[in-house]
Every structure is written in structure tokens, then in C-alpha cells.
N, C-alpha and C positions, 0 to 999 in steps of 0.2 A: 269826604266830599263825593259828588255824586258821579258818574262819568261824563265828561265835557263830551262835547260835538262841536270837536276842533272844524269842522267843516263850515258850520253852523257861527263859528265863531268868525272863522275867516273870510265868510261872506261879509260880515258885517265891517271887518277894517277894513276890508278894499271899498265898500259903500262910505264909510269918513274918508280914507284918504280919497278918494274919484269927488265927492263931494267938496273936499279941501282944494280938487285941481290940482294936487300933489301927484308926480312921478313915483313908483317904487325907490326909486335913488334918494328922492329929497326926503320919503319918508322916513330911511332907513339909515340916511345919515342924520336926521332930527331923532333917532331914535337908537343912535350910538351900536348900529347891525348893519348885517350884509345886505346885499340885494337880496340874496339868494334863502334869508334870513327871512325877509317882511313876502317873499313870493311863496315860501314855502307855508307863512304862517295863514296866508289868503288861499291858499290853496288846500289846506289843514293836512296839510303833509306832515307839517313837524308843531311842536308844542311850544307855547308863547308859554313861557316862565312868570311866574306870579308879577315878580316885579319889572317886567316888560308888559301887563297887562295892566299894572298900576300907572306906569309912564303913558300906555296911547291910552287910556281914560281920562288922564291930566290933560296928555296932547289934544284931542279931543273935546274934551269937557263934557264929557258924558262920567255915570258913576261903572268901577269894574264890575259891578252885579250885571251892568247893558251886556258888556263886551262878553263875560263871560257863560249868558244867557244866549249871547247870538243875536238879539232882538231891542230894539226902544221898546 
């Protein structure tokens, strides 16, 4: 796999979740993780595991190619 740009990526879940009107809190308890969890992954400090990147592409309803791309 290529190298991600967690940065890149994390811009784009805080863009769903601010578009969902969703808190860090609702997203990361609809997402079975910390606050500190969905702030780190929006801030691409820490890395969203395959199958957390599976879940906010369902949560969402976009495909993980978007999220993982960073972009629609």
C-alpha cells in the first residue's frame, strides 16, 4: 500500500462529521473510541485502523477508497 496522508485523511472525517452536525463525543461514541481517539485521527496524529476506516465509510456512506484518499 502506498503511504497514507493521515493529515489528508483527517481533514476529510472532521468535514462528515461538522457536516453530520455531530460532536467529537457523538462521533466517537457512534464509533466505539475515545474522544481523544476521533481528535487525534482529524488531526492525523494517530492512524485510523483499517477497520475504523471501514466503519466511518459505512457511518458515513461514502466508499474507504474516499476516506482513505482524503478527497470525494
Amino acid at each position: 500500500m502506498t503511504n497514507l496522508d493521515y493529515e489528508k485523511m483527517g481533514r476529510l472525517i472532521k468535514k462528515f462529521r461538522n457536516k453530520s452536525n455531530m460532536t467529537v463525543s457523538e462521533l466517537a461514541s457512534a464509533m466505539g473510541v475515545s474522544n481523544v481517539s476521533v481528535t487525534q485521527w482529524e488531526n492525523g496524529k494517530k492512524r485510523c485502523s483499517i477497520q475504523n476506516i471501514a466503519k466511518l465509510a459505512e457511518f458515513f456512506h461514502v466508499s474507504v477508497e474516499e476516506i482513505i484518499e482524503g478527497k470525494l
